[in-house]
N, CA, C and O atoms as a GROMACS GRO file, in nm:
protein
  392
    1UNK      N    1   1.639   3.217   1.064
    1UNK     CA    2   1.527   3.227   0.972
    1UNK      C    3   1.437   3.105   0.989
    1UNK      O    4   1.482   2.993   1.011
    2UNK      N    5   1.314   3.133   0.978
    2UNK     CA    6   1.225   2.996   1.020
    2UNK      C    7   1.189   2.935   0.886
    2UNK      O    8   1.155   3.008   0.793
    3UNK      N    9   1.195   2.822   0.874
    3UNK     CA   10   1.130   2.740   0.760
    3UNK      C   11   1.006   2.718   0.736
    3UNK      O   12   0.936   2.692   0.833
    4UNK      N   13   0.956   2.722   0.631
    4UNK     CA   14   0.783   2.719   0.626
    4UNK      C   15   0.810   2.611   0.573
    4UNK      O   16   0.891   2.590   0.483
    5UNK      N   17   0.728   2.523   0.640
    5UNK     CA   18   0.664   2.367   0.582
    5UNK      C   19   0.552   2.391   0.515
    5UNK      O   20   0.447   2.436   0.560
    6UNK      N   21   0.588   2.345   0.354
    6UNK     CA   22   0.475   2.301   0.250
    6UNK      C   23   0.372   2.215   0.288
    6UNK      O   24   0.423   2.103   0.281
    7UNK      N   25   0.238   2.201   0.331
    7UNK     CA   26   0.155   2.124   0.350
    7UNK      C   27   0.066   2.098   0.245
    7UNK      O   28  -0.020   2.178   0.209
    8UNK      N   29   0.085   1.986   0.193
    8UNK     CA   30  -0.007   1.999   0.070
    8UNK      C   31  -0.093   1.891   0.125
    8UNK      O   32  -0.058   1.773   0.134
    9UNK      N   33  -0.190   1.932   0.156
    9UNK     CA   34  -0.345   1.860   0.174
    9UNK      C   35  -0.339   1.704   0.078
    9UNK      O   36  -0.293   1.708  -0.036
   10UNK      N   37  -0.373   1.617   0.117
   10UNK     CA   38  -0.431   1.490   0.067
   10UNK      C   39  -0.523   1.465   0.057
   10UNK      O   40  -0.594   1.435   0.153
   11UNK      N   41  -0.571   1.466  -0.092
   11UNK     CA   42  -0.734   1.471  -0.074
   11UNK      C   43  -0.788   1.364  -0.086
   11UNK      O   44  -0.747   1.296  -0.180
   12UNK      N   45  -0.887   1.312  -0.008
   12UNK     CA   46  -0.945   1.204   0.028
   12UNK      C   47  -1.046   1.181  -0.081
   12UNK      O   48  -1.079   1.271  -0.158
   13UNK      N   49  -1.102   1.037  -0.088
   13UNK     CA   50  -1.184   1.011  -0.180
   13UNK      C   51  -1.271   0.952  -0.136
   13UNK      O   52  -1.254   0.889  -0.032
   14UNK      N   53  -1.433   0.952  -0.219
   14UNK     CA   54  -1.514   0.839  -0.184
   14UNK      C   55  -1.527   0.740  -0.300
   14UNK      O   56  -1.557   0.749  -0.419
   15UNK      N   57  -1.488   0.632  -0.206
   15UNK     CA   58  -1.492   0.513  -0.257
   15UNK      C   59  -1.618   0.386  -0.256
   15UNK      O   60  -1.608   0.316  -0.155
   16UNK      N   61  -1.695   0.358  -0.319
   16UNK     CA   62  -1.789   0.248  -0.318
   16UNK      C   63  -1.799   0.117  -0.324
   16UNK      O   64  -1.756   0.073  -0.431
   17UNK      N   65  -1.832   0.049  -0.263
   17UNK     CA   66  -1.821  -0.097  -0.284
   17UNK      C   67  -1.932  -0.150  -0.270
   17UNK      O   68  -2.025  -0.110  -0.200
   18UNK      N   69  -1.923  -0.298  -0.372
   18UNK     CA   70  -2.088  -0.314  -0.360
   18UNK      C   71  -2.054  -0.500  -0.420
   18UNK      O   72  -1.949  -0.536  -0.474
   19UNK      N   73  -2.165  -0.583  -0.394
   19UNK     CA   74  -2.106  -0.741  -0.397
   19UNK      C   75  -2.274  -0.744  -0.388
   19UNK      O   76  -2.340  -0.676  -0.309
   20UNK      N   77  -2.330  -0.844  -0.492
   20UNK     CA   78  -2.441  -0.909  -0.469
   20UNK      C   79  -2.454  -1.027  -0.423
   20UNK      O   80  -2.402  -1.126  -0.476
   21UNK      N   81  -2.540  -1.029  -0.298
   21UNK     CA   82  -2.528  -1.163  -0.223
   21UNK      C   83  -2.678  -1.135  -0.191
   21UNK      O   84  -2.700  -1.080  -0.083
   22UNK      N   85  -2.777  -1.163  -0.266
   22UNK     CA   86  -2.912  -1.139  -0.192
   22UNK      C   87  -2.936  -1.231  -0.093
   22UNK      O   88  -3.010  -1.195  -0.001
   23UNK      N   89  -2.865  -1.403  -0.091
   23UNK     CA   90  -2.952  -1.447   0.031
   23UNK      C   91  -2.832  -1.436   0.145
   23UNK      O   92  -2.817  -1.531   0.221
   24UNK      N   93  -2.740  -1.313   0.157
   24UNK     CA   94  -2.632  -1.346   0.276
   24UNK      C   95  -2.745  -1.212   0.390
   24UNK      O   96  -2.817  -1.120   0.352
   25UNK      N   97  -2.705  -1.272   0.555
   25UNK     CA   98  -2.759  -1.197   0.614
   25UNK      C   99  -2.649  -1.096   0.639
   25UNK      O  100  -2.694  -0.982   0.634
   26UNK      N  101  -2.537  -1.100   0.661
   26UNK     CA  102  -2.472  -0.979   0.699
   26UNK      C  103  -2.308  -1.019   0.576
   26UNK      O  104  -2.240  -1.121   0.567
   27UNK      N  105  -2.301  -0.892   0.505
   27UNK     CA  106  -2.186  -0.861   0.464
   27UNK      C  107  -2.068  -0.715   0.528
   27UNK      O  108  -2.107  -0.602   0.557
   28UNK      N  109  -1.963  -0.752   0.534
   28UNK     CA  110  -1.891  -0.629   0.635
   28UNK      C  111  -1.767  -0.660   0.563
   28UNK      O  112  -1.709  -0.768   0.568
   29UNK      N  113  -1.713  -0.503   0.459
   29UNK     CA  114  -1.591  -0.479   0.402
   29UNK      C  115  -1.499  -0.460   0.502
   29UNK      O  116  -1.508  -0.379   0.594
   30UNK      N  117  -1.415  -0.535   0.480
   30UNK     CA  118  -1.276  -0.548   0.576
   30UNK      C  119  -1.174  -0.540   0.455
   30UNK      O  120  -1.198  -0.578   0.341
   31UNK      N  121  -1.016  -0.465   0.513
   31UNK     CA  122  -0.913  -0.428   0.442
   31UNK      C  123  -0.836  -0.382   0.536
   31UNK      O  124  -0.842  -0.384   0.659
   32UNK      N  125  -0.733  -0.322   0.432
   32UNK     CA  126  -0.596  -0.242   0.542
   32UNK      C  127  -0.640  -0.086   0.544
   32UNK      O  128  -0.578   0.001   0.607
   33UNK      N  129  -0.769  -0.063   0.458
   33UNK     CA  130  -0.810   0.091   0.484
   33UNK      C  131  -0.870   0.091   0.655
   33UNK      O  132  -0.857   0.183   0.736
   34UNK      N  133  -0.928  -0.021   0.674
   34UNK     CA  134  -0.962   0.030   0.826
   34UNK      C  135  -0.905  -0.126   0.932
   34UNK      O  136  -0.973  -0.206   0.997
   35UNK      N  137  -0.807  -0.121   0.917
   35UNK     CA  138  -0.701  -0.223   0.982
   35UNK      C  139  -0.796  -0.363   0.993
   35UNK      O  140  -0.852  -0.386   1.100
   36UNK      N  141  -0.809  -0.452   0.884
   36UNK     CA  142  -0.970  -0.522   0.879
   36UNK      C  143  -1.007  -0.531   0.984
   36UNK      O  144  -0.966  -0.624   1.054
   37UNK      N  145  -1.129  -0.405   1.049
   37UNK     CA  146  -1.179  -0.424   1.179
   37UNK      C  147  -1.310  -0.449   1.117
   37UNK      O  148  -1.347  -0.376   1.025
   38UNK      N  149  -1.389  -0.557   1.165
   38UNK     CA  150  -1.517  -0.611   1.158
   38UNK      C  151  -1.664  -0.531   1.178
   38UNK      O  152  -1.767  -0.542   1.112
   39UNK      N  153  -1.624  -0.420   1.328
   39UNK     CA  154  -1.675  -0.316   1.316
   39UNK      C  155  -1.699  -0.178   1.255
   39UNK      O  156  -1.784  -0.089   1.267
   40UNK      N  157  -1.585  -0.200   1.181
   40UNK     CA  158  -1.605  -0.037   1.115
   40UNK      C  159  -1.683   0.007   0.986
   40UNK      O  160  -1.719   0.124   0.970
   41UNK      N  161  -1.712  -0.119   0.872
   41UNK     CA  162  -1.766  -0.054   0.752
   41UNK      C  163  -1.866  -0.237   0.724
   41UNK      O  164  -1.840  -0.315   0.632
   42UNK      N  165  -1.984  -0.262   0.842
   42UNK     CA  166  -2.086  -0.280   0.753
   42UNK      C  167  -2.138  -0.244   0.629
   42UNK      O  168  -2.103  -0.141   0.573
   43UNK      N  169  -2.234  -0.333   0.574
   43UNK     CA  170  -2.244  -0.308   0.446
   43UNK      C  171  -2.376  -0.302   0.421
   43UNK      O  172  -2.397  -0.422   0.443
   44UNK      N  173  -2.509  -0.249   0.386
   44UNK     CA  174  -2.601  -0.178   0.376
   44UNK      C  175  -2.684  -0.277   0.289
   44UNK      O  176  -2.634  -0.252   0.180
   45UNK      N  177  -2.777  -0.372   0.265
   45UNK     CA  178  -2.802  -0.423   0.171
   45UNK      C  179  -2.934  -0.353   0.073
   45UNK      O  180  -3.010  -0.270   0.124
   46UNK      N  181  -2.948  -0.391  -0.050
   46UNK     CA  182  -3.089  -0.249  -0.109
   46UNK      C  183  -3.178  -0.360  -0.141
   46UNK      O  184  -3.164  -0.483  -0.142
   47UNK      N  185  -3.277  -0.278  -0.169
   47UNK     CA  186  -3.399  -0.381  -0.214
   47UNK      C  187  -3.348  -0.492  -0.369
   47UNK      O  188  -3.424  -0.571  -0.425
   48UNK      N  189  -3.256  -0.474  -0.393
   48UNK     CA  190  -3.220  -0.574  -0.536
   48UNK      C  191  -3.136  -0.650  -0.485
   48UNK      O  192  -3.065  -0.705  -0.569
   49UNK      N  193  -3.112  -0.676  -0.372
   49UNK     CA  194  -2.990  -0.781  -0.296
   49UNK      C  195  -2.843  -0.736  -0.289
   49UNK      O  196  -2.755  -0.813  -0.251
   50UNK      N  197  -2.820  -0.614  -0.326
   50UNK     CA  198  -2.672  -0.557  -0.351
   50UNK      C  199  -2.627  -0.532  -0.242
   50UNK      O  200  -2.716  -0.470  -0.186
   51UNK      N  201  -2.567  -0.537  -0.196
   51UNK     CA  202  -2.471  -0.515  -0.087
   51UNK      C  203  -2.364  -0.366  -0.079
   51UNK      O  204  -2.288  -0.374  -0.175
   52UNK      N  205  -2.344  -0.275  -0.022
   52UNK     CA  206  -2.305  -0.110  -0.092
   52UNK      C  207  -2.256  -0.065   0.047
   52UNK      O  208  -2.324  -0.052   0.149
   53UNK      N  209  -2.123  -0.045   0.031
   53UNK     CA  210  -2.048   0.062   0.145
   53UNK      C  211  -2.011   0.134   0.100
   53UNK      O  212  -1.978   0.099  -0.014
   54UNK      N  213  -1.982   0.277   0.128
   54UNK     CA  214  -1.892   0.393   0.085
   54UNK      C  215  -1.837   0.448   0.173
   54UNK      O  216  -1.892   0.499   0.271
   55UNK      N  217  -1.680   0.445   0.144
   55UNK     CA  218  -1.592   0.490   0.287
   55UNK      C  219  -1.520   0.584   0.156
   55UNK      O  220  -1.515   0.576   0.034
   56UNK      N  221  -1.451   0.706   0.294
   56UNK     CA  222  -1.390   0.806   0.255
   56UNK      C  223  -1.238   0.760   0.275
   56UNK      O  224  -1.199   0.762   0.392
   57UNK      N  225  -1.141   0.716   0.173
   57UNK     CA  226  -0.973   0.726   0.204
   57UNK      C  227  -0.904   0.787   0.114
   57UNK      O  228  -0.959   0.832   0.014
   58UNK      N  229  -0.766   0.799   0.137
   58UNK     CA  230  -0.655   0.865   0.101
   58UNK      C  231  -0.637   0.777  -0.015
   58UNK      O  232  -0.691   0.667  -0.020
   59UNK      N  233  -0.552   0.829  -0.119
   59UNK     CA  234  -0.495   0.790  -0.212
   59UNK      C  235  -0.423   0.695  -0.161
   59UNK      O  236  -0.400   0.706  -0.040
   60UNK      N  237  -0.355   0.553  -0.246
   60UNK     CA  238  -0.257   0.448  -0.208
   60UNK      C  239  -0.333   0.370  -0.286
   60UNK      O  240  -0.430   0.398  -0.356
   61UNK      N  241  -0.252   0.219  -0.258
   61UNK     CA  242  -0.311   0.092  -0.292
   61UNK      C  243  -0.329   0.005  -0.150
   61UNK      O  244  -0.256   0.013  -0.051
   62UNK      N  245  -0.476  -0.102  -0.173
   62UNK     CA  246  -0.495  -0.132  -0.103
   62UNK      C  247  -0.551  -0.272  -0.083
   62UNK      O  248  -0.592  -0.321  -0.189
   63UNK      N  249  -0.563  -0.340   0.009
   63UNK     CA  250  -0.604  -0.475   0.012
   63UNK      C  251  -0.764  -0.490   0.057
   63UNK      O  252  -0.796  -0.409   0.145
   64UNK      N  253  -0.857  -0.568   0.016
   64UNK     CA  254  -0.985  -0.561   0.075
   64UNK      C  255  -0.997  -0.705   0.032
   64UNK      O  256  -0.927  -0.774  -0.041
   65UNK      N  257  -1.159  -0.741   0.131
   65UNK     CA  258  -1.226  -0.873   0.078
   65UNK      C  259  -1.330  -0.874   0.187
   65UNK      O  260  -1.321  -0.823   0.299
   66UNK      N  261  -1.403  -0.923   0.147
   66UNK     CA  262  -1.585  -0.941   0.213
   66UNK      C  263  -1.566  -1.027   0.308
   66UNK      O  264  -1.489  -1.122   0.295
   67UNK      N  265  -1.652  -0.996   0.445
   67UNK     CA  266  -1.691  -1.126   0.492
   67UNK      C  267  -1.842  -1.142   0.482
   67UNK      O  268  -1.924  -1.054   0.508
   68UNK      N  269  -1.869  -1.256   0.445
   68UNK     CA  270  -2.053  -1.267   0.438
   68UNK      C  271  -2.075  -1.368   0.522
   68UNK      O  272  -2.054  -1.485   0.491
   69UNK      N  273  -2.102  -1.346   0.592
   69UNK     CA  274  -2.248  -1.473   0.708
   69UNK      C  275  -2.067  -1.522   0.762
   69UNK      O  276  -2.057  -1.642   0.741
   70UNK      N  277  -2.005  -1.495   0.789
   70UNK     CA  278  -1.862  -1.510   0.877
   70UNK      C  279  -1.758  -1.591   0.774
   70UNK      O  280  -1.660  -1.644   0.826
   71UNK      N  281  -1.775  -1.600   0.645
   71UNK     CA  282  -1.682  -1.645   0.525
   71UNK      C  283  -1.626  -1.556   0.435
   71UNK      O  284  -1.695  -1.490   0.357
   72UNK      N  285  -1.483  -1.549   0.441
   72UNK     CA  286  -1.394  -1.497   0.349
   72UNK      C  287  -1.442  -1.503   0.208
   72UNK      O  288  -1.442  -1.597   0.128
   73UNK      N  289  -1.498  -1.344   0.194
   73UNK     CA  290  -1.501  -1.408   0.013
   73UNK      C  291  -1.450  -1.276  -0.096
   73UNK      O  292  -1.439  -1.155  -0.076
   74UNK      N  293  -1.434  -1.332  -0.177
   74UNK     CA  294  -1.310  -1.243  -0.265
   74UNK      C  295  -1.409  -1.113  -0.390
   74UNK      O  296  -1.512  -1.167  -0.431
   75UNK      N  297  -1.400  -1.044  -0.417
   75UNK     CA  298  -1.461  -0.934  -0.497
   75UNK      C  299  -1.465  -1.011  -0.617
   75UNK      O  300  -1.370  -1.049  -0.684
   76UNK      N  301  -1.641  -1.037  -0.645
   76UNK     CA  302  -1.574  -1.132  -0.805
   76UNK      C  303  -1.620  -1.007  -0.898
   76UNK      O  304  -1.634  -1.042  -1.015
   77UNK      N  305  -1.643  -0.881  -0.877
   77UNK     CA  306  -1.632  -0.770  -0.973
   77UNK      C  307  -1.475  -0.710  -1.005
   77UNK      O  308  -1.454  -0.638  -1.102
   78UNK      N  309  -1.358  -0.756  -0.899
   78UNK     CA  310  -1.222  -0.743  -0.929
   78UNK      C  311  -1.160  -0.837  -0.921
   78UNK      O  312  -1.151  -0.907  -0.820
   79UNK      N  313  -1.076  -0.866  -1.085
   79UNK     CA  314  -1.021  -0.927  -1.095
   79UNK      C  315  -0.843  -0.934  -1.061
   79UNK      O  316  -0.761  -1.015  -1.104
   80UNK      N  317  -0.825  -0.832  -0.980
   80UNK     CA  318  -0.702  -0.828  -0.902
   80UNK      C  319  -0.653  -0.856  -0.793
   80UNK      O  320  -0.660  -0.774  -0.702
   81UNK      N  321  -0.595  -0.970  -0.775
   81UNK     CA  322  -0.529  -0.997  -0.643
   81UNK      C  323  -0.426  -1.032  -0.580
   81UNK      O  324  -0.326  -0.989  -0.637
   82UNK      N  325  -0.399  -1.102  -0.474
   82UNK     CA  326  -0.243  -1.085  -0.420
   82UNK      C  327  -0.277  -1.174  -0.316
   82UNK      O  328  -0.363  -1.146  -0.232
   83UNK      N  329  -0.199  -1.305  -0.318
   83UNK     CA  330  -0.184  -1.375  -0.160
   83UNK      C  331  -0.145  -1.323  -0.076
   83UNK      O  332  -0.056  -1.240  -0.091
   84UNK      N  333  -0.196  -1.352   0.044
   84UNK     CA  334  -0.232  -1.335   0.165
   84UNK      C  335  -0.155  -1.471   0.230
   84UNK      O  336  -0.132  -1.583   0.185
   85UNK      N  337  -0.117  -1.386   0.396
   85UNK     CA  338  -0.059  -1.493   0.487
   85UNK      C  339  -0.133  -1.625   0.483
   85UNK      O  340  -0.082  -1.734   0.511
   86UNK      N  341  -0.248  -1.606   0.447
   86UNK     CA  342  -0.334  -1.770   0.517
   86UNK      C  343  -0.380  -1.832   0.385
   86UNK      O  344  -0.488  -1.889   0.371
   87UNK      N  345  -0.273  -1.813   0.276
   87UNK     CA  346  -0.250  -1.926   0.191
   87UNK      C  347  -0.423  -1.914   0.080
   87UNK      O  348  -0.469  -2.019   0.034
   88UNK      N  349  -0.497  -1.773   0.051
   88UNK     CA  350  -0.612  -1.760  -0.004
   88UNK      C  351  -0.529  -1.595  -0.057
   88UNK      O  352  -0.417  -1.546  -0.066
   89UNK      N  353  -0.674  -1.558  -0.080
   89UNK     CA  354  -0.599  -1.435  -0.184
   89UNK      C  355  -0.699  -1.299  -0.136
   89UNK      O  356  -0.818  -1.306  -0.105
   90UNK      N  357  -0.629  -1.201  -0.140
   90UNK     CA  358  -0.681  -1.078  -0.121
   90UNK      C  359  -0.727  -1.002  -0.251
   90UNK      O  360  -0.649  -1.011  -0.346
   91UNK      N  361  -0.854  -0.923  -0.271
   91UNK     CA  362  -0.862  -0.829  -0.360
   91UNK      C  363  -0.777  -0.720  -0.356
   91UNK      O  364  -0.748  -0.684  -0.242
   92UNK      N  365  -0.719  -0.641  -0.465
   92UNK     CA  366  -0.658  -0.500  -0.457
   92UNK      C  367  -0.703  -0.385  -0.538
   92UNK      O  368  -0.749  -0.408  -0.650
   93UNK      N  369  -0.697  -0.284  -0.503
   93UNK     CA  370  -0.754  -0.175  -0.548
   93UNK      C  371  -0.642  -0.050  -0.540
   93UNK      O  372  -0.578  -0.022  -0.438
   94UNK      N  373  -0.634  -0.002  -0.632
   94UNK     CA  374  -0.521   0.118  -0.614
   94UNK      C  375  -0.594   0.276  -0.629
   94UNK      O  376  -0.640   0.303  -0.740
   95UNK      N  377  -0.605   0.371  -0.531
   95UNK     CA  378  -0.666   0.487  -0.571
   95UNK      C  379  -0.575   0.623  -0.639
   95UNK      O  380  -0.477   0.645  -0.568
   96UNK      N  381  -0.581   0.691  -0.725
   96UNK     CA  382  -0.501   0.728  -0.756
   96UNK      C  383  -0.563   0.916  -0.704
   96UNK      O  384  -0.681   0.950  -0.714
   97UNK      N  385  -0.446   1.013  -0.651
   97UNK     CA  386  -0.427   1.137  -0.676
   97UNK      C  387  -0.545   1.191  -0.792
   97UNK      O  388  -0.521   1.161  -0.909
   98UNK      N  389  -0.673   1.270  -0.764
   98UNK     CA  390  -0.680   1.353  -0.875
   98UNK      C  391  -0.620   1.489  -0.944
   98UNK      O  392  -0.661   1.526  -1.054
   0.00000   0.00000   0.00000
């Protein structure tokens, strides 16, 4: 008799992020959602100096933090975090299942 595997879909979310830095020239969200690669989620700046990415991920918890003009800097809209190997601190964010 063959077994049917339950696949229950994971539904992905969009997620926003946004950091005001009007005089930084480049901000780029790095985390463990996209293995912090430098290239993958630039950050868009608007005419009010805000800074705004929106990436699509899976439910979990997760680690993030900005780099602006090539400096580590921490989400000061979240107040949650967690040290990190290099002795500074990571933001966290947990997405939950709707």
């Amino acid at each position: 008799m063959a077994k049917i595997k339950s696949k229950q879909k994971i539904k992905k979310r969009k997620v926003t992020f946004s950091m005001n830095s009007s005089d930084a020239e480049e901000v780029i969200l790095m985390g463990d959602f996209n293995n912090w690669n430098p290239k993958k989620h630039p950050m868009q700046k608007d005419r009010n100096g805000m800074w705004v990415k929106s990436v699509i991920i899976s439910p979990g918890k997760y680690e993030y933090k900005f780099l602006v003009d090539g400096q580590w800097k921490e989400d000061p809209q979240n107040g949650q975090t967690c040290p990190n190997c290099f002795g500074t601190y990571n933001n966290i964010f947990s997405l939950t299942e709707s």
